[in-house]
Each structure stands twice: as C-alpha cells, then as structure tokens.
C-alpha positions, 0 to 999 in steps of 0.5 A: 810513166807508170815506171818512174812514179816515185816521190816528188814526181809530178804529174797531171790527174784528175784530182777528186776532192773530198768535198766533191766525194762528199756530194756524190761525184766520182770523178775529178773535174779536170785534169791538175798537176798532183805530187807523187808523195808515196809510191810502195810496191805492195806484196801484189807487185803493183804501186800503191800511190797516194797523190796530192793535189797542186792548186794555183788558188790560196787555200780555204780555212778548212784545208792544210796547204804548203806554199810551193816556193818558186824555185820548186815550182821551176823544178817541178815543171809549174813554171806557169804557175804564179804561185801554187800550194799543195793541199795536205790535208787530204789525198787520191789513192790510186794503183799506178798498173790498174789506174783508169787515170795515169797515161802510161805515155804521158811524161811528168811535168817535172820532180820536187826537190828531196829537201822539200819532199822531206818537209810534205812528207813530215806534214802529212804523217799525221793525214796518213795515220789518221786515215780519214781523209783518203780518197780511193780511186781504184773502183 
C-alpha cells in the first residue's frame, strides 16, 4: 500500500490527536480511517505524508470539520458510516518507507473523489502555513 499513497486515498492509522499529544500520550488510541490529503516525495526519496483524521462523531466547538457527503463516503470505502467528517483543523505527519503505523499489505479502504479533494485541500491551506497544528509521527 505504501506505493499507492496519493491524495484522496483512504486508509486505517492510529490517528494522534492534538489534545491526546497535549496530555502527553504518543500513540493513537485505535486504529481510524485517516485521508491522504498531501503525499510528496521529498529529495530523500521517501513520502512525506500529512493525513487527516475521519470521525463518525459531529465535531466539537474547538475543531474545523468538513461533512463527508454520502456519495463520498461510498467511494471512500466509509460505507458503514452513518455519517462522517474530517477534522481539518489539525494533522498526523508521517514518512510512508519508515512508518511504524502504515501496513504496507493493508490495501486502502477506498479514494475521495478529486472535486472533493480539491475542496479539503482548499480548507487546510491555511493548517499548512500556519504550521501549528502538525503532529509528527516519525520518532
């Protein structure tokens, strides 16, 4: 799988999140779907991955979402899914080649469409210049 991580793949990860980082903890505490929504091989030749987090639960006031539409869900292999929103208000940063997290053998559950990918990628501009919500995995 770690060849085919391009933006608008899904895939399950054990999502950190900032406020489980904030109490001290380094490791997600189960495994959720997460969308690839940045994957650029770096001069090192390896990817370079930002991922969001897929939540069945409606966000709280202090997180930035996007509803999942259905048809989205469906392609995105979320079927199970009543509804689903991803969290744009913070990421996991992670190296595909080097993850302790990413099954190589694990297919993805599905891709979001390019339309849609285009609206994320438009939401979390700002995420990615402020810098301040990034999550590293790679210790």
């Amino acid at each position: 799988m770690t060849g085919d991580l391009r933006p608008g793949t899904i895939v399950q990860y054990p999502y950190l999140w900032k406020w489980q980082q904030e109490r001290g903890e380094t490791e997600g505490r189960k495994d959720r779907p997460v969308c690839v929504i940045l994957a650029v091989r770096g001069s090192d030749g390896l990817t370079h991955l930002a991922l969001l987090a897929i939540s069945s639960r409606q966000p709280g006031s202090e997180q930035v979402a996007i509803e999942v539409p259905e048809i989205e869900c469906r392609r995105g292999g979320l079927s199970d899914l009543k509804r689903a929103w991803i969290s744009v208000s913070e990421y996991n940063y992670d190296i595909a080649e080097r993850s302790f997290y990413l099954d190589a053998g694990e297919p993805a559950l599905g891709r979001f469409s390019r339309s849609f990918m285009m609206k994320l990628a438009s939401a979390v501009s700002p995420l990615f210049r402020a810098g301040q919500v990034r999550i590293d995995r790679i210790d």
